[in-house]
BAGUKE-930708 format. One record per atom (N, C-alpha, C, O): residue number from 1; atom name; x, y, z. Coordinates in nm, 4 decimals. Layout:
REM residues N
site n->NUM; atom->CA; X->X; Y->Y; Z->Z $
...
This chain:
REM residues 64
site n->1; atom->N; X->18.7286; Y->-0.4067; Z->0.2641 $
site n->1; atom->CA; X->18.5933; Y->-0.3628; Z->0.2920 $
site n->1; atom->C; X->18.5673; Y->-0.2308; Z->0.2197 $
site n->1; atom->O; X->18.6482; Y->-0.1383; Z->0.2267 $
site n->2; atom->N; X->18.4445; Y->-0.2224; Z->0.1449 $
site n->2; atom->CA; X->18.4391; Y->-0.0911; Z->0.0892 $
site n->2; atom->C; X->18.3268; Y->-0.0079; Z->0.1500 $
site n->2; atom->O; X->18.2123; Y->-0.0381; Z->0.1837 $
site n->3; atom->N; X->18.4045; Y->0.1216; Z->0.1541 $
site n->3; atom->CA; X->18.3519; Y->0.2598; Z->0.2124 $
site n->3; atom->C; X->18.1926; Y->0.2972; Z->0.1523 $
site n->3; atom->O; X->18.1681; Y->0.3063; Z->0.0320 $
site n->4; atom->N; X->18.1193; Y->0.3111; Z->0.2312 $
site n->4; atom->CA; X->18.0074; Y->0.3243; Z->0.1748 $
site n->4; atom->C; X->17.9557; Y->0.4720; Z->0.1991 $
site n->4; atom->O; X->17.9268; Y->0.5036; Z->0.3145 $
site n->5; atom->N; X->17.9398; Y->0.5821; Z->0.0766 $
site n->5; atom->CA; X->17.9501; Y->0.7411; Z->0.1274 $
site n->5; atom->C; X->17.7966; Y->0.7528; Z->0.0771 $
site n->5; atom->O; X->17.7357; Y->0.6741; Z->0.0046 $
site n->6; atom->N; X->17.7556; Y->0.8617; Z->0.1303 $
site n->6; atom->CA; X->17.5968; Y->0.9022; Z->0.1233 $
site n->6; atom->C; X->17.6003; Y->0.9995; Z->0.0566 $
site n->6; atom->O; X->17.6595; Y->1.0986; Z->0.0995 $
site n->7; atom->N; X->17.5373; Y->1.0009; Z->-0.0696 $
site n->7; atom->CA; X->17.5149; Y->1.0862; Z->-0.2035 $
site n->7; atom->C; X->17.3842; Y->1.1032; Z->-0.1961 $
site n->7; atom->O; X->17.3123; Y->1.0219; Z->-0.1380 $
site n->8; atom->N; X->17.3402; Y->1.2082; Z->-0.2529 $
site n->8; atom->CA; X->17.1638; Y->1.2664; Z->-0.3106 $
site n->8; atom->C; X->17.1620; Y->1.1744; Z->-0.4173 $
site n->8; atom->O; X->17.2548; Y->1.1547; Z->-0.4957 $
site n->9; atom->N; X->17.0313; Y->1.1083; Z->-0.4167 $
site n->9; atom->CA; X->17.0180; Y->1.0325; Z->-0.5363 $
site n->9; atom->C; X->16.9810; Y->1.0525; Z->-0.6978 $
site n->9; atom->O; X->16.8830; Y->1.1230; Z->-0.7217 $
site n->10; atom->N; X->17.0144; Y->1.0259; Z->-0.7490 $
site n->10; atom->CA; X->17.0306; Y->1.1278; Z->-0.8783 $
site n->10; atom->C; X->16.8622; Y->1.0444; Z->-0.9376 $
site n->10; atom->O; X->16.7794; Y->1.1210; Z->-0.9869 $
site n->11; atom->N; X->16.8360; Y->0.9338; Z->-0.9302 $
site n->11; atom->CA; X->16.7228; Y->0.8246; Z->-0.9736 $
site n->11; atom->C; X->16.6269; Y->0.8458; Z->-0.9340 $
site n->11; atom->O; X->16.5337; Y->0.8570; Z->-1.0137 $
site n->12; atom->N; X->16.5982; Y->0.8647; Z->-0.7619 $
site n->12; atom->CA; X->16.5212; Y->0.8022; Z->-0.6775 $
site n->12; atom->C; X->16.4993; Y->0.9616; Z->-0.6028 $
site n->12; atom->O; X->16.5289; Y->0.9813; Z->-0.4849 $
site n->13; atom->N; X->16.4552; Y->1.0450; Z->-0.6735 $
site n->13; atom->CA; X->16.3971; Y->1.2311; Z->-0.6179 $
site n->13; atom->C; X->16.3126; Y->1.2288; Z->-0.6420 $
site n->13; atom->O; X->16.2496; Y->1.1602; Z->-0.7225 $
site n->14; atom->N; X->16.2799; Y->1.3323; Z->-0.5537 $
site n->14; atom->CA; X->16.0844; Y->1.3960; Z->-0.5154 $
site n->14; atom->C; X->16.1837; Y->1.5586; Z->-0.5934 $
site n->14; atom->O; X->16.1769; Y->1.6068; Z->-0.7065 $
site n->15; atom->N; X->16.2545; Y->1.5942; Z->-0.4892 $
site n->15; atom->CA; X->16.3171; Y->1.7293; Z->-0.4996 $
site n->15; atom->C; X->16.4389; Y->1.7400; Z->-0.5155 $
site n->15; atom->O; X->16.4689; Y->1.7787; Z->-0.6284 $
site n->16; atom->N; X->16.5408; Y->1.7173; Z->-0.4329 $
site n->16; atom->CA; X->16.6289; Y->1.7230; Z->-0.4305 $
site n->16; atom->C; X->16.7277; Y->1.5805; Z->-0.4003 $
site n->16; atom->O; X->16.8482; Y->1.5831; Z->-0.4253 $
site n->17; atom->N; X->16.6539; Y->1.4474; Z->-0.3390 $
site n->17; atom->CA; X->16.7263; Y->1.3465; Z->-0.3878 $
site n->17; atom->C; X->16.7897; Y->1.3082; Z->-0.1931 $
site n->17; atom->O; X->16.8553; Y->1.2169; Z->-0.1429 $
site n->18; atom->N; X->16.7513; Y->1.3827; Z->-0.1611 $
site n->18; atom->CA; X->16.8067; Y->1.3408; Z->-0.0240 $
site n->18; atom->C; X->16.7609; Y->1.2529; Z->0.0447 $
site n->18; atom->O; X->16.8318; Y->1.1864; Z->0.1202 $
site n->19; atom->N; X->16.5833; Y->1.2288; Z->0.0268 $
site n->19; atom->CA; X->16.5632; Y->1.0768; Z->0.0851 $
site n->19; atom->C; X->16.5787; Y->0.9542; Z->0.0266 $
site n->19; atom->O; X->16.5572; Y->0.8391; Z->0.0647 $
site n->20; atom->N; X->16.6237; Y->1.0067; Z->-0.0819 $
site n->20; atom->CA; X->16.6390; Y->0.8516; Z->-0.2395 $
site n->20; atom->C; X->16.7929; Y->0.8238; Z->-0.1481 $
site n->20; atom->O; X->16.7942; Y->0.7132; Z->-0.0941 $
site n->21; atom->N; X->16.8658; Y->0.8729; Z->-0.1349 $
site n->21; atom->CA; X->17.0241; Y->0.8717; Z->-0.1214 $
site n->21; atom->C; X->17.0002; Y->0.8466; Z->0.0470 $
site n->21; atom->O; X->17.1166; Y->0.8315; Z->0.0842 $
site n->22; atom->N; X->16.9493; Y->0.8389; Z->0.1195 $
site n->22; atom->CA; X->16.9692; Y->0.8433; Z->0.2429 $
site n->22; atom->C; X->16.9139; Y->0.6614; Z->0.2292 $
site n->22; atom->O; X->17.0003; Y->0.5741; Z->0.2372 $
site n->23; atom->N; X->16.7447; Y->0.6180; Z->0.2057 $
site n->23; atom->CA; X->16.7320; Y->0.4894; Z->0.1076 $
site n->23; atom->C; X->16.8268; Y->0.4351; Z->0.0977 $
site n->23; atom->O; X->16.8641; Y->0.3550; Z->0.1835 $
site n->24; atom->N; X->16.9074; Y->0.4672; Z->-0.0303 $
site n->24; atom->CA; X->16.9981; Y->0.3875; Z->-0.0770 $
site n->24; atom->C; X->17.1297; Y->0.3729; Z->-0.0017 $
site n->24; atom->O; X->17.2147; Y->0.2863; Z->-0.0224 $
site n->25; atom->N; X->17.1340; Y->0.4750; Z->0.0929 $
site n->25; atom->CA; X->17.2441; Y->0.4451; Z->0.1945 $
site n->25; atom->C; X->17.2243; Y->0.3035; Z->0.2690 $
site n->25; atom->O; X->17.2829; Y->0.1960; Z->0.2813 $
site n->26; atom->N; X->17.1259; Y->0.3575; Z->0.3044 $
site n->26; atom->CA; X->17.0639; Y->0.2043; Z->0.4567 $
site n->26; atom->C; X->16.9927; Y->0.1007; Z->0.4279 $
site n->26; atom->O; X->16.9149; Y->0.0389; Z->0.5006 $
site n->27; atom->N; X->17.0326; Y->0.0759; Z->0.2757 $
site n->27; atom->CA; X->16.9554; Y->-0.0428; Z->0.1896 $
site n->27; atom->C; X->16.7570; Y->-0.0196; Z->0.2063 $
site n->27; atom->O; X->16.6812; Y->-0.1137; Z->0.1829 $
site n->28; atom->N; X->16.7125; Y->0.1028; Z->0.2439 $
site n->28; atom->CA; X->16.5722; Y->0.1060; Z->0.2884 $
site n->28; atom->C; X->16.5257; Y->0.1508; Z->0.1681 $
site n->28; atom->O; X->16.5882; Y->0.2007; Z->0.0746 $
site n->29; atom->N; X->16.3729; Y->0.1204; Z->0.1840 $
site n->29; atom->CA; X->16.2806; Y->0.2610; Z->0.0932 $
site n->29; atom->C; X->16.2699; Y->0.3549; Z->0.1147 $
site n->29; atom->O; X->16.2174; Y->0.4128; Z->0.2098 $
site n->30; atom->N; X->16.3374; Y->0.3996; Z->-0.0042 $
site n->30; atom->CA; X->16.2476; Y->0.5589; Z->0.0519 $
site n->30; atom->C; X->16.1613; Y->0.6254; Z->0.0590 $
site n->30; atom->O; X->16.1679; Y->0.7474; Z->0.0739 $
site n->31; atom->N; X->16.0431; Y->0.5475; Z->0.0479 $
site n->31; atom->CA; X->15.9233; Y->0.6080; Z->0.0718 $
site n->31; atom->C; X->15.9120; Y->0.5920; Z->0.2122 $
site n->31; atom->O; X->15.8437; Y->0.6807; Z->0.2634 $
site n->32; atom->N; X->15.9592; Y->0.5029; Z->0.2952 $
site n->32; atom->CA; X->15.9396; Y->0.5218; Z->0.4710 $
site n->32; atom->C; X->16.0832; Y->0.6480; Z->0.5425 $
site n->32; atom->O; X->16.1033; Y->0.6788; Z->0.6600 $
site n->33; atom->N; X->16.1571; Y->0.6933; Z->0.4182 $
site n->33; atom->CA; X->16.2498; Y->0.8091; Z->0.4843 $
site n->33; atom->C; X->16.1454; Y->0.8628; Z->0.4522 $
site n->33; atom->O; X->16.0957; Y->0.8971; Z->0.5595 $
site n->34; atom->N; X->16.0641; Y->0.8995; Z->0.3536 $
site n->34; atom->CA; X->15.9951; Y->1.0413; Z->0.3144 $
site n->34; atom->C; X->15.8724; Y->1.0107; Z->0.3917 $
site n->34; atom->O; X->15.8023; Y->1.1117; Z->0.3855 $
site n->35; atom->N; X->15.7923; Y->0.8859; Z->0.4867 $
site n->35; atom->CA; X->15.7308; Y->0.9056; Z->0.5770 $
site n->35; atom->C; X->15.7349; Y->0.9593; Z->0.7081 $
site n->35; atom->O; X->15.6429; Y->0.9935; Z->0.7824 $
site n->36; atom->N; X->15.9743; Y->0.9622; Z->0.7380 $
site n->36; atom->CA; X->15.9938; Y->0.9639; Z->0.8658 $
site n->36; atom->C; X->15.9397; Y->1.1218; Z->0.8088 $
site n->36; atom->O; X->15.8282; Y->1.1628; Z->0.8410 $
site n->37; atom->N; X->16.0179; Y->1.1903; Z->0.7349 $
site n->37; atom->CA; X->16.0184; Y->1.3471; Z->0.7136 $
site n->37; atom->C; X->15.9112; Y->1.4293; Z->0.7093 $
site n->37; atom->O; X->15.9128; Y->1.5445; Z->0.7525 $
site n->38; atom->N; X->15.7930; Y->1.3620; Z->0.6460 $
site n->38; atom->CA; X->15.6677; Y->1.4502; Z->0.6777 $
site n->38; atom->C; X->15.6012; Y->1.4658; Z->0.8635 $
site n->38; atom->O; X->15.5370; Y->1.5622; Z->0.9054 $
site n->39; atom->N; X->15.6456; Y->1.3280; Z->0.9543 $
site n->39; atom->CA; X->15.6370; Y->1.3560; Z->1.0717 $
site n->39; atom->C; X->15.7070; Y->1.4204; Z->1.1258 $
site n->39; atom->O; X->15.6790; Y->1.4941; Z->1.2204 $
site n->40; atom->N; X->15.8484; Y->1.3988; Z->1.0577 $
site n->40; atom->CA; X->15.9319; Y->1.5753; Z->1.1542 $
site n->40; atom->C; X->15.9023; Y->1.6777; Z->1.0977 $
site n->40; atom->O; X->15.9498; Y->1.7861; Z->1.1314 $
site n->41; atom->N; X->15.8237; Y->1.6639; Z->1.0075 $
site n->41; atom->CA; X->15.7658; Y->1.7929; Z->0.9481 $
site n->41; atom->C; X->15.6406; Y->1.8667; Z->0.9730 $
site n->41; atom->O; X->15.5982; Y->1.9716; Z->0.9245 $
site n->42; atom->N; X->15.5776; Y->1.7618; Z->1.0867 $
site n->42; atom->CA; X->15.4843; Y->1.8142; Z->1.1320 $
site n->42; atom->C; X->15.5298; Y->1.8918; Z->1.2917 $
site n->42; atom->O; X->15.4572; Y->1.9536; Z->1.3695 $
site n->43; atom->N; X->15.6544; Y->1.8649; Z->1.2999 $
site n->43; atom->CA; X->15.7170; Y->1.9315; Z->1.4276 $
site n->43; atom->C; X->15.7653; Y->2.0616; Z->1.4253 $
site n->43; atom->O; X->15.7760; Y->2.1403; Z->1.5194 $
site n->44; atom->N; X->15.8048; Y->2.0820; Z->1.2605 $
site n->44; atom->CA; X->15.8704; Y->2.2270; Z->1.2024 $
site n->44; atom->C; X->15.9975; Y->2.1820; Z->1.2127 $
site n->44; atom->O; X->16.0704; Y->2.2759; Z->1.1808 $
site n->45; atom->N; X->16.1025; Y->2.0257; Z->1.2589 $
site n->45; atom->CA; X->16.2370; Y->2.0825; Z->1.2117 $
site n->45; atom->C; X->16.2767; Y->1.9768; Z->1.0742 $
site n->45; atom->O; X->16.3818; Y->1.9574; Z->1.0130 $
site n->46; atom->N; X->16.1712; Y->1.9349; Z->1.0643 $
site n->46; atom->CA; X->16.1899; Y->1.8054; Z->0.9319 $
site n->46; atom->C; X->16.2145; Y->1.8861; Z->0.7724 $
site n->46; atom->O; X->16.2325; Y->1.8271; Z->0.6658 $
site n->47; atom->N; X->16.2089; Y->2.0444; Z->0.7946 $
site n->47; atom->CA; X->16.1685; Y->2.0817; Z->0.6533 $
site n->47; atom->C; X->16.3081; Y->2.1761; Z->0.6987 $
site n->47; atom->O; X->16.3611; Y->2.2401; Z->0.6079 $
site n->48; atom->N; X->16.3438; Y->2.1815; Z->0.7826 $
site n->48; atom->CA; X->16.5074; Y->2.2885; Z->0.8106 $
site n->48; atom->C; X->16.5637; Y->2.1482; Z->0.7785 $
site n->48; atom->O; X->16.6100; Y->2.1225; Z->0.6674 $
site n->49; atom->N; X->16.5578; Y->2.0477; Z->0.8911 $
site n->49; atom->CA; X->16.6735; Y->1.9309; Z->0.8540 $
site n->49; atom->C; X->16.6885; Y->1.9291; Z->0.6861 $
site n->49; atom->O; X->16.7775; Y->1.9757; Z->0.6150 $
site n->50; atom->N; X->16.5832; Y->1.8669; Z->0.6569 $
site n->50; atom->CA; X->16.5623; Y->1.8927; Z->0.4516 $
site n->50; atom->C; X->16.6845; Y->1.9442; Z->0.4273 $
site n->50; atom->O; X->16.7942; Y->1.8883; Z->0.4269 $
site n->51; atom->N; X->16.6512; Y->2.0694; Z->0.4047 $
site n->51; atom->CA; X->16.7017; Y->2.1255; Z->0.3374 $
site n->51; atom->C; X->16.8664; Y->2.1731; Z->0.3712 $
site n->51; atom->O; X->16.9428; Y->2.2330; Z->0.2955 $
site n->52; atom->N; X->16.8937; Y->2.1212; Z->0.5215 $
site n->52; atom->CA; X->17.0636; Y->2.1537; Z->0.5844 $
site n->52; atom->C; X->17.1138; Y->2.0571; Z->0.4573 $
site n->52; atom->O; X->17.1789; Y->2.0968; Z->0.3607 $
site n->53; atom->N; X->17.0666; Y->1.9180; Z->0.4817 $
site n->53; atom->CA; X->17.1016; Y->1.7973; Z->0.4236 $
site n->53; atom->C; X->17.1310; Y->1.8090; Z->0.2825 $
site n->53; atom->O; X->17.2428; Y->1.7764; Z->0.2426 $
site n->54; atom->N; X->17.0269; Y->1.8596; Z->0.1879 $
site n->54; atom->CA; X->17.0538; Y->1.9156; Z->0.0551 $
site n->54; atom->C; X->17.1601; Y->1.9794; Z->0.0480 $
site n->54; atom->O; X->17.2251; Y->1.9649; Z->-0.0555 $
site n->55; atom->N; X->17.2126; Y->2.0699; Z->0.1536 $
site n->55; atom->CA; X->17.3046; Y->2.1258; Z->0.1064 $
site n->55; atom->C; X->17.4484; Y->2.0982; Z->0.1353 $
site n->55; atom->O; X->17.5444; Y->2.1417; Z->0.0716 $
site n->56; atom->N; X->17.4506; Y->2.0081; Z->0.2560 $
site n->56; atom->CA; X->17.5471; Y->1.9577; Z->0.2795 $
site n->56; atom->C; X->17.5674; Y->1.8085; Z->0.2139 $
site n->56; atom->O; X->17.6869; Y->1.7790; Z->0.2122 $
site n->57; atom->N; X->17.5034; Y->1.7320; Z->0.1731 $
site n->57; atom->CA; X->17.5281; Y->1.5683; Z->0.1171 $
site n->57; atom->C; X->17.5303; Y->1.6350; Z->-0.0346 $
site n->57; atom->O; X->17.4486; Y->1.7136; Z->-0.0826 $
site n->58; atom->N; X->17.6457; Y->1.5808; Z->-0.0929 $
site n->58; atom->CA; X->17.6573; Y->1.6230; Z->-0.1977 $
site n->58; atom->C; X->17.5742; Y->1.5010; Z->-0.3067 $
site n->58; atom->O; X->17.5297; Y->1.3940; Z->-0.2651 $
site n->59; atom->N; X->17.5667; Y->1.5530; Z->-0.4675 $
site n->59; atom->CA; X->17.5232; Y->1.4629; Z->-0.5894 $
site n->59; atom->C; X->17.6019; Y->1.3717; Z->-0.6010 $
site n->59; atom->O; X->17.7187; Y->1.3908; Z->-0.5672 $
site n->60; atom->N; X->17.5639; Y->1.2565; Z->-0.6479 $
site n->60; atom->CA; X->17.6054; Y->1.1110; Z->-0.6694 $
site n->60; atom->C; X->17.7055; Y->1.1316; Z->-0.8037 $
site n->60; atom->O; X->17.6420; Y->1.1403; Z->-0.9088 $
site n->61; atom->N; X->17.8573; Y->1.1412; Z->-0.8170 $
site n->61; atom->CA; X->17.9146; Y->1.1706; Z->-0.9541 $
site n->61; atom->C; X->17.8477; Y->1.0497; Z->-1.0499 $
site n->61; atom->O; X->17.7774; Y->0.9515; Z->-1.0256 $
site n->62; atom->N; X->17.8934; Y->1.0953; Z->-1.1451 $
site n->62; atom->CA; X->17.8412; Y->1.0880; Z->-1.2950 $
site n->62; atom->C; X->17.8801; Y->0.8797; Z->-1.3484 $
site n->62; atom->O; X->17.8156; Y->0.7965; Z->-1.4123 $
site n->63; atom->N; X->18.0482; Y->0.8771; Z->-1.2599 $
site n->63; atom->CA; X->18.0795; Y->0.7965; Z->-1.2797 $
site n->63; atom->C; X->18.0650; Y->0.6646; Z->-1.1897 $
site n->63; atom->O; X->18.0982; Y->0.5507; Z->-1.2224 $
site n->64; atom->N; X->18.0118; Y->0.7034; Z->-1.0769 $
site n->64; atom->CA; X->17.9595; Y->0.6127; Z->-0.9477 $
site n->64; atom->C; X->17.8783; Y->0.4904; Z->-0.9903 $
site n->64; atom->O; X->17.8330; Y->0.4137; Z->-0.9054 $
């Protein structure tokens, strides 16, 4: 069975690639992650989550 790890998407960015890669994690679009995020973003923690995530999910290597 192969390991399936969650990378920023290097293809599929607005900014930084975290809802392309989150998408491509859960076989979804990511235009309905980047719909969940503007509603937690209307709460004030959708734009902290953002950006934790950017910094913790690393870039998709080169050779992936």
């Amino acid at each position: 069975m192969e390991h399936k790890k969650l990378y920023r998407s290097k293809e599929n960015r607005m900014l930084c690639g975290v809802c392309g890669g989150i998408g491509e994690y859960f076989n979804v679009d990511a235009t309905l992650i980047r719909l969940g995020l503007v509603l937690l973003a209307c709460t004030g923690t959708g734009i902290l989550a953002y950006f934790i995530a950017a910094i913790i999910i690393p870039d998709r290597p080169s050779d992936y």
